[in-house]
Biopython code that builds the backbone (N, CA, C, O; Angstrom):
import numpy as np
from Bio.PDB.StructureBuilder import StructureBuilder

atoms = [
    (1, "UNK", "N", (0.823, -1.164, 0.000)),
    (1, "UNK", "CA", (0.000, 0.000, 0.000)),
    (1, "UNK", "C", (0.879, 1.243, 0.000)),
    (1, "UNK", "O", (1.227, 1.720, 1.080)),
    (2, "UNK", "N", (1.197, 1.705, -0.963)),
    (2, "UNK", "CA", (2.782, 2.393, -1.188)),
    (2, "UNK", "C", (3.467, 2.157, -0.306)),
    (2, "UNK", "O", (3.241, 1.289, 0.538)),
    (3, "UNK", "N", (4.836, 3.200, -0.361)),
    (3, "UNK", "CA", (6.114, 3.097, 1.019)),
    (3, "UNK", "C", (5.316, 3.888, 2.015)),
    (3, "UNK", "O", (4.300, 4.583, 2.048)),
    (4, "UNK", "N", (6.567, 3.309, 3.065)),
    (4, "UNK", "CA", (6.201, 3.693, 4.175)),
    (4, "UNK", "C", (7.606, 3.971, 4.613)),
    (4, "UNK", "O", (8.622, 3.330, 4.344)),
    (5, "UNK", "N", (7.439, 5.273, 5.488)),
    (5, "UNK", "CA", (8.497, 6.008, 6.116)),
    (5, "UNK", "C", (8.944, 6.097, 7.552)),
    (5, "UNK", "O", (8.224, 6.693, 8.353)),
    (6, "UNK", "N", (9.831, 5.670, 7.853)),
    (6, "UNK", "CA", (10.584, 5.654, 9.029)),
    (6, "UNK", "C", (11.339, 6.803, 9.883)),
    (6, "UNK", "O", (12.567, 6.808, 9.791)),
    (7, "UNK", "N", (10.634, 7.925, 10.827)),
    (7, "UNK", "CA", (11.267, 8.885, 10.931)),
    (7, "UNK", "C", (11.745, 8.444, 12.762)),
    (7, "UNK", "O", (10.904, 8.004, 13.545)),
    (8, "UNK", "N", (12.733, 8.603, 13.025)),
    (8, "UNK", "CA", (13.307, 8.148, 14.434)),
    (8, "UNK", "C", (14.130, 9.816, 14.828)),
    (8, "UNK", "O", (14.831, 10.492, 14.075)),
    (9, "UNK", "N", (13.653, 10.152, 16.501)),
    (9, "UNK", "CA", (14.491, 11.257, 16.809)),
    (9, "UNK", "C", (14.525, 11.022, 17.854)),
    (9, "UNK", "O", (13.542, 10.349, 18.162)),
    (10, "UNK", "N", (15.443, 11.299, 19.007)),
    (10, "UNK", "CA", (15.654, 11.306, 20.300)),
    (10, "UNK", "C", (15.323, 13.187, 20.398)),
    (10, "UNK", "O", (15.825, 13.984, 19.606)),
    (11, "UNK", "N", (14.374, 13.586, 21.560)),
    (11, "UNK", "CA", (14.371, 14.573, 22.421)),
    (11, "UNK", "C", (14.410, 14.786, 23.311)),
    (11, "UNK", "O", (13.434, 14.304, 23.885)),
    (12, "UNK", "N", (15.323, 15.549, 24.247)),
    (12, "UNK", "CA", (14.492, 15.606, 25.851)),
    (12, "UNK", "C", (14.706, 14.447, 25.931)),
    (12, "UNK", "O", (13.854, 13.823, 26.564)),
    (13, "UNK", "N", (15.957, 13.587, 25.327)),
    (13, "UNK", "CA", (16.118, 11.899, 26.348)),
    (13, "UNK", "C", (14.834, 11.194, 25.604)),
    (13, "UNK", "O", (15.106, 10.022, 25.346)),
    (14, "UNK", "N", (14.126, 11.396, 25.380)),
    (14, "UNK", "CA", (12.882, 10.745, 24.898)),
    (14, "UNK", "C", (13.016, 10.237, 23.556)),
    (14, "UNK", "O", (13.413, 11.076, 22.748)),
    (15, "UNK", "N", (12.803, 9.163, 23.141)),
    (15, "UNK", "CA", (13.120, 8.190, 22.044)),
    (15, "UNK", "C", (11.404, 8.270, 20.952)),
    (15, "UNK", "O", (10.335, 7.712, 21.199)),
    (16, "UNK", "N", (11.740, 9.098, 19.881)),
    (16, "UNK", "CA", (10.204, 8.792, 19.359)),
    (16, "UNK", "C", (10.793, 8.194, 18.052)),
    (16, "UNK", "O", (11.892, 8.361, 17.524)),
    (17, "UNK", "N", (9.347, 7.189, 17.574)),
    (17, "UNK", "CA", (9.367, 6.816, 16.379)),
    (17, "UNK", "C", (8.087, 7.031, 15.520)),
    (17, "UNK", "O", (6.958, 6.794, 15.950)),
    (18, "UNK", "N", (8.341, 7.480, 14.326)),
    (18, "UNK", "CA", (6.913, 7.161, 13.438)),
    (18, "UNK", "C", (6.937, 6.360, 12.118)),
    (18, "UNK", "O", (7.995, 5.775, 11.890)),
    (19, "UNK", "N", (5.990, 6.244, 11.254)),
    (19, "UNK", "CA", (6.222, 5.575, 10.746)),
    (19, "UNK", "C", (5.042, 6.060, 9.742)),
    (19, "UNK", "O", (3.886, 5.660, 9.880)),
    (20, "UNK", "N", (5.435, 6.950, 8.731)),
    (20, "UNK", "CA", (4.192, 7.616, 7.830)),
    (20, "UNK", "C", (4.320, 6.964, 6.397)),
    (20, "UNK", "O", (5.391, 6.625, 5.893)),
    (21, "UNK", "N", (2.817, 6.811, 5.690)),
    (21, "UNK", "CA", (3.088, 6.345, 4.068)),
    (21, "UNK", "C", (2.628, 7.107, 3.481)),
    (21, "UNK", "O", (1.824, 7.948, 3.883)),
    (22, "UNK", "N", (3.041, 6.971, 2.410)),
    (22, "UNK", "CA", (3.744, 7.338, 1.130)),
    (22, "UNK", "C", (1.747, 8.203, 0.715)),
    (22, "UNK", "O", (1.401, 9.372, 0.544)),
    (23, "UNK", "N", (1.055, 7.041, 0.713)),
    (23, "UNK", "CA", (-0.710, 7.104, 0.212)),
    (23, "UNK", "C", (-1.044, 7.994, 1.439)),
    (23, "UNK", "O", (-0.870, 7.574, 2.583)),
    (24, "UNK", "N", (-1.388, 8.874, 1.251)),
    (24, "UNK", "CA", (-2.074, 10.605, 2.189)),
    (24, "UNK", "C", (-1.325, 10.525, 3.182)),
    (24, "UNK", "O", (-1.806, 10.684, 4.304)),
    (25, "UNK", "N", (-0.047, 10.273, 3.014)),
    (25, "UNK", "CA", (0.823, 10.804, 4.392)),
    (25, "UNK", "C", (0.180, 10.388, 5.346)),
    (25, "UNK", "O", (-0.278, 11.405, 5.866)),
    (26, "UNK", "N", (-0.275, 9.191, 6.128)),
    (26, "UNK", "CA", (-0.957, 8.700, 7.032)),
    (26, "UNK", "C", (-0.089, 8.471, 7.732)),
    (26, "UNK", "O", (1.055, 8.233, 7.345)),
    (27, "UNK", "N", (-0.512, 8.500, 9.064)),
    (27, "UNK", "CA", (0.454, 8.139, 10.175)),
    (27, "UNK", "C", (-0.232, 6.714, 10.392)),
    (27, "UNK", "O", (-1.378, 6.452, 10.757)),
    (28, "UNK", "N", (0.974, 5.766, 10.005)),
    (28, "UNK", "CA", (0.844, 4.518, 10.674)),
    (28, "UNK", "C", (1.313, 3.841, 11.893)),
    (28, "UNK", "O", (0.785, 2.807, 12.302)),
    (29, "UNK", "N", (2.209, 4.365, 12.420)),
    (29, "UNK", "CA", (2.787, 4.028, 13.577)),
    (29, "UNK", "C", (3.051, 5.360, 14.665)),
    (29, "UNK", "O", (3.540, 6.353, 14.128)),
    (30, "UNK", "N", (2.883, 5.414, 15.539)),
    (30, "UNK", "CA", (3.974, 6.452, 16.592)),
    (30, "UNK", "C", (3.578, 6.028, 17.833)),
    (30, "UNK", "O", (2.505, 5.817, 18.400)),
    (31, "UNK", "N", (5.857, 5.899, 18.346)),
    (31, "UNK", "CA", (5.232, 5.615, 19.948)),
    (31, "UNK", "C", (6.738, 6.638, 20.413)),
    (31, "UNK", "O", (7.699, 6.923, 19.698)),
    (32, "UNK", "N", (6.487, 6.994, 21.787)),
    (32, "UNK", "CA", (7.415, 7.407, 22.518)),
    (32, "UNK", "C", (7.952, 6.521, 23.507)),
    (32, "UNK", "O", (7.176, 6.053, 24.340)),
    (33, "UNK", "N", (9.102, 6.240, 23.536)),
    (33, "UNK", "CA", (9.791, 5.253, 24.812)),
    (33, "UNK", "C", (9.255, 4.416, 24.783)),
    (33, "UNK", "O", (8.845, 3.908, 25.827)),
    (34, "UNK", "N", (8.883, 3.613, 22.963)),
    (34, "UNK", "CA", (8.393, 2.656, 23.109)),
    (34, "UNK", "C", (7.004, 2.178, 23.386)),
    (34, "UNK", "O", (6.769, 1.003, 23.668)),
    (35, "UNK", "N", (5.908, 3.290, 23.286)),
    (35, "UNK", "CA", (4.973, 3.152, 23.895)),
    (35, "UNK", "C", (4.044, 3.660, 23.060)),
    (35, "UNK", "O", (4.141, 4.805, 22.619)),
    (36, "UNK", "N", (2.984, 2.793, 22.743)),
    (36, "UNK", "CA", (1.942, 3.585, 21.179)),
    (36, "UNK", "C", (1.407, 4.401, 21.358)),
    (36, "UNK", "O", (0.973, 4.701, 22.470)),
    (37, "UNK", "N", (1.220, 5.150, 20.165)),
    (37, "UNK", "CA", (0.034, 6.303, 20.902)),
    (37, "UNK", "C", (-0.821, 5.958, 19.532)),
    (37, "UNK", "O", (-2.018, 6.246, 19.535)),
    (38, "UNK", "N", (-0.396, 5.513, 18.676)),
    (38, "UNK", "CA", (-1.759, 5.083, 17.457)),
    (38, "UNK", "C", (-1.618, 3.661, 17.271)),
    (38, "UNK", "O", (-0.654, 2.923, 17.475)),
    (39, "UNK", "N", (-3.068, 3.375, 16.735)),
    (39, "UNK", "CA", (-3.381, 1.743, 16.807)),
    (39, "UNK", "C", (-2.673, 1.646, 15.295)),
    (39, "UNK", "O", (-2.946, 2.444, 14.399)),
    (40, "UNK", "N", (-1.824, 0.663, 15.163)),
    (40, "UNK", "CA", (-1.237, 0.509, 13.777)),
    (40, "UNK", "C", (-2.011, -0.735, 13.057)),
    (40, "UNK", "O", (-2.662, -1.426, 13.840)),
    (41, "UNK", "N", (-2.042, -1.158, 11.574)),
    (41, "UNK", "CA", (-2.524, -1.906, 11.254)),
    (41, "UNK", "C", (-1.811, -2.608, 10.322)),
    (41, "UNK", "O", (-0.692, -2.254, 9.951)),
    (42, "UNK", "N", (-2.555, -3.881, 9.790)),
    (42, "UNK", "CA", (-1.449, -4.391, 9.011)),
    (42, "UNK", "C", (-0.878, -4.022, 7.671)),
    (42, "UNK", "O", (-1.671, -3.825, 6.750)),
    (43, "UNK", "N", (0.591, -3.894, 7.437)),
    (43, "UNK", "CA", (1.074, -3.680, 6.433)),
    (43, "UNK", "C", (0.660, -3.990, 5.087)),
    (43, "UNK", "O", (1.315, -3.463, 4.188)),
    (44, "UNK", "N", (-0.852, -5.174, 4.591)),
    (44, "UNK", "CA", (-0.846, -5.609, 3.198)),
    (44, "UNK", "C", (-1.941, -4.749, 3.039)),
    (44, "UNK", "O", (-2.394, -4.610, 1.903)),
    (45, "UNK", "N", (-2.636, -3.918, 4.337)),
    (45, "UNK", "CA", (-4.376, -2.989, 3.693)),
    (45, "UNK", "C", (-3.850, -1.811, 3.942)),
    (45, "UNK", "O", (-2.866, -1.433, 4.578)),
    (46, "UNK", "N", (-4.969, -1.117, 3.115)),
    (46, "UNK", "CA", (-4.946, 0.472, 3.095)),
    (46, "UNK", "C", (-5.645, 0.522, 4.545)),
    (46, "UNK", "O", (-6.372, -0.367, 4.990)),
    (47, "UNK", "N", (-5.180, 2.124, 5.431)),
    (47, "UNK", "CA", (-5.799, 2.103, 6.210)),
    (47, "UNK", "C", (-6.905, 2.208, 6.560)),
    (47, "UNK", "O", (-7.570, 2.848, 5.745)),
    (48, "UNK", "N", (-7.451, 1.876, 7.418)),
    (48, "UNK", "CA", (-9.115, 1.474, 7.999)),
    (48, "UNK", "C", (-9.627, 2.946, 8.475)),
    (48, "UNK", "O", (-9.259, 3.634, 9.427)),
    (49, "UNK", "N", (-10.940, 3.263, 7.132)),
    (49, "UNK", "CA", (-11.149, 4.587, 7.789)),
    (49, "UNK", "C", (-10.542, 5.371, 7.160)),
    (49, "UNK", "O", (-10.077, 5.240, 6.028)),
    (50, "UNK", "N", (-10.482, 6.760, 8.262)),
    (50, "UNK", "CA", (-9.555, 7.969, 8.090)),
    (50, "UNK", "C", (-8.903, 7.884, 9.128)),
    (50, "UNK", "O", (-8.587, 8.912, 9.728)),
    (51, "UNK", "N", (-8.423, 6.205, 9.745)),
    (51, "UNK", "CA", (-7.197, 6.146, 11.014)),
    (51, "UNK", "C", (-6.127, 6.812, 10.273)),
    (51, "UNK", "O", (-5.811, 6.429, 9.147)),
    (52, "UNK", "N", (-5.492, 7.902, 10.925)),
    (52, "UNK", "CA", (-4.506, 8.486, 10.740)),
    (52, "UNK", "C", (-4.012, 9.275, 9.789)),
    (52, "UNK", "O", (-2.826, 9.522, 9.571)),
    (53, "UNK", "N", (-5.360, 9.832, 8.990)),
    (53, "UNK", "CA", (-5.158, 10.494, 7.697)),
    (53, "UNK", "C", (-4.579, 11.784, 8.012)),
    (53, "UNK", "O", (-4.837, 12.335, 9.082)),
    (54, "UNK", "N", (-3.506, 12.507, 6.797)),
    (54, "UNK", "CA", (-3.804, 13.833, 7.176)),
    (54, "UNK", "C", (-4.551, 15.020, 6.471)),
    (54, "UNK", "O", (-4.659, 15.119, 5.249)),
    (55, "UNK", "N", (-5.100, 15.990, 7.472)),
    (55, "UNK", "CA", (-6.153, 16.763, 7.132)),
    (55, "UNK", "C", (-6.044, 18.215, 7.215)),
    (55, "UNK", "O", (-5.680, 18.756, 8.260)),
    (56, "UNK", "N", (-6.271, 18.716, 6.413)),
    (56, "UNK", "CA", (-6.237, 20.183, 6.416)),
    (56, "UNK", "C", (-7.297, 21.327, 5.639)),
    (56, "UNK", "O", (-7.530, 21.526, 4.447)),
    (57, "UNK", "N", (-7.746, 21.886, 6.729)),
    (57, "UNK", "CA", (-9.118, 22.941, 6.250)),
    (57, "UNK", "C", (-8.780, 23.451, 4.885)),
    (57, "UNK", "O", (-7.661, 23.890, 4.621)),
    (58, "UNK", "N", (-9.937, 23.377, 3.863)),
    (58, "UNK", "CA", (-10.030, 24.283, 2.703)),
    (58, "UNK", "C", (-10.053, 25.676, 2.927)),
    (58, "UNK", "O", (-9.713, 26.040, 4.053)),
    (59, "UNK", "N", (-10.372, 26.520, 2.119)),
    (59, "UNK", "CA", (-10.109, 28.067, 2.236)),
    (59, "UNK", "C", (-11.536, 28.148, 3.022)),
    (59, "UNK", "O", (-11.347, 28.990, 3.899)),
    (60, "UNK", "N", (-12.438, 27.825, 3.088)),
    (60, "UNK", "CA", (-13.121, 27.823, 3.821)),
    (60, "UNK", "C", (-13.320, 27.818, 4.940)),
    (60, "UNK", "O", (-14.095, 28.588, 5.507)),
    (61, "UNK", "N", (-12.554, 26.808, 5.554)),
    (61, "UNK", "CA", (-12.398, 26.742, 6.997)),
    (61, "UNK", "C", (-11.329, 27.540, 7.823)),
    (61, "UNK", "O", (-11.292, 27.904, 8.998)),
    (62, "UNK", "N", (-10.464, 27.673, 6.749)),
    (62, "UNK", "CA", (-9.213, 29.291, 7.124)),
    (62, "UNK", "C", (-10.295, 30.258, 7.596)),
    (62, "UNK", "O", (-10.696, 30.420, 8.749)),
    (63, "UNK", "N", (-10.583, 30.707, 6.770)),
    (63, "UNK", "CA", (-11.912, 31.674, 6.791)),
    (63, "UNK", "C", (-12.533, 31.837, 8.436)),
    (63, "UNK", "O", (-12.320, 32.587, 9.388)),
    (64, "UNK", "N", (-13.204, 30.947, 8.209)),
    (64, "UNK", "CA", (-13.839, 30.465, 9.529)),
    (64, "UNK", "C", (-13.417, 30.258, 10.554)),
    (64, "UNK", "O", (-14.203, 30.550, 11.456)),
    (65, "UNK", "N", (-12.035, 29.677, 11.017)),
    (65, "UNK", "CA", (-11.420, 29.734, 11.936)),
    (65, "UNK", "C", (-10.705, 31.469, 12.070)),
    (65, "UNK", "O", (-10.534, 32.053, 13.140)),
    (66, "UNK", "N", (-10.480, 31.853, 11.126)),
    (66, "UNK", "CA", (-9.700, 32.843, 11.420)),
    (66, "UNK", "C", (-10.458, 34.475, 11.093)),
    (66, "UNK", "O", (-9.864, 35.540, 11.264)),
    (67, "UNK", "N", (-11.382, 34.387, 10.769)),
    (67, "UNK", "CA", (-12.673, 35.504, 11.043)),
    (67, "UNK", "C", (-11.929, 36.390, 9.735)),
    (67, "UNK", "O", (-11.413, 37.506, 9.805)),
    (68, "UNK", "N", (-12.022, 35.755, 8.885)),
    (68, "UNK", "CA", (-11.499, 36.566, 7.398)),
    (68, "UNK", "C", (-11.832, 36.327, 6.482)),
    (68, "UNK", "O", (-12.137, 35.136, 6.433)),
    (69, "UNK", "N", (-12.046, 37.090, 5.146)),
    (69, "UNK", "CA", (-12.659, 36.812, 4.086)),
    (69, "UNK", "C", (-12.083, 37.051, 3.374)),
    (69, "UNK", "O", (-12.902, 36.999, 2.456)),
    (70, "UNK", "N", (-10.715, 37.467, 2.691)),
    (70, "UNK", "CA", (-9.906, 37.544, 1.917)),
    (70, "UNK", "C", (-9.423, 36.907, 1.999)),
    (70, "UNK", "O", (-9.092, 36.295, 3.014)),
    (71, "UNK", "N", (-8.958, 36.647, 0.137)),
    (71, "UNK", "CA", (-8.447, 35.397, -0.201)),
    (71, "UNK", "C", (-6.551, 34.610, 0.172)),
    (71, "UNK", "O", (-5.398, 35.035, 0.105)),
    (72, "UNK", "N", (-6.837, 34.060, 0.332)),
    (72, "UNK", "CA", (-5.346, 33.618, 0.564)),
    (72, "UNK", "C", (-4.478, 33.283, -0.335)),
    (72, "UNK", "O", (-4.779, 32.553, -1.280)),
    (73, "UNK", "N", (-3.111, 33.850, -0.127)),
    (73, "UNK", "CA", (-2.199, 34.261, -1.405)),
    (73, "UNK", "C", (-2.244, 32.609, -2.087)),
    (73, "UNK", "O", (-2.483, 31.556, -1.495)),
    (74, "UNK", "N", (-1.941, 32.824, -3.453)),
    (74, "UNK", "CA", (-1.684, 30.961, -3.912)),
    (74, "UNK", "C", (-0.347, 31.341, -4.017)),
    (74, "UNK", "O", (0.204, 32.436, -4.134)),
    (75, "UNK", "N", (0.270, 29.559, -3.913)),
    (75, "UNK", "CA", (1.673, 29.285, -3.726)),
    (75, "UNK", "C", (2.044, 28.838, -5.417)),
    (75, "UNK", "O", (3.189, 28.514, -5.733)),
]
sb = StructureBuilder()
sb.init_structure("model")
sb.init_model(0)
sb.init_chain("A")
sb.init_seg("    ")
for serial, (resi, resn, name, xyz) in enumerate(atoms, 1):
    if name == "N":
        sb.init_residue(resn, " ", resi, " ")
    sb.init_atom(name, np.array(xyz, "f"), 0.0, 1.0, " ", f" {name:<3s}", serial, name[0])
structure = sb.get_structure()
């Protein structure tokens, strides 16, 4: 179900790992010191749902969160 990415950092002594793919940048794995904080699933399915998708407001919801109506510059 495309690649999948392995990002490892120590902070603050603290050991994190994740583990994002390739198909909507989903977070499939993350734990700190070893310890999960998302339910991971198996490697041969796409994920279940929108477990771990990532998401981000349309101009719309900029808008709305941010009490504005002008348009936002394009990149």
């Amino acid at each position: 179900m495309g690649e999948h990415f392995e990002l490892m950092a120590s902070i603050g002594g603290r050991v994190q790992r994740a583990v994002v793919t390739e198909i909507a940048a989903s977070l499939r794995e993350l734990a700190v010191d070893g310890v999960d904080l998302v339910q991971d699933y198996p490697l041969t399915h796409n994920r279940p749902g929108a477990q771990g998708g990532c998401w981000s407001p349309g101009p719309t919801g900029w808008r709305e969160a941010h009490g504005t109506t002008t348009a936002l510059p394009s990149s």
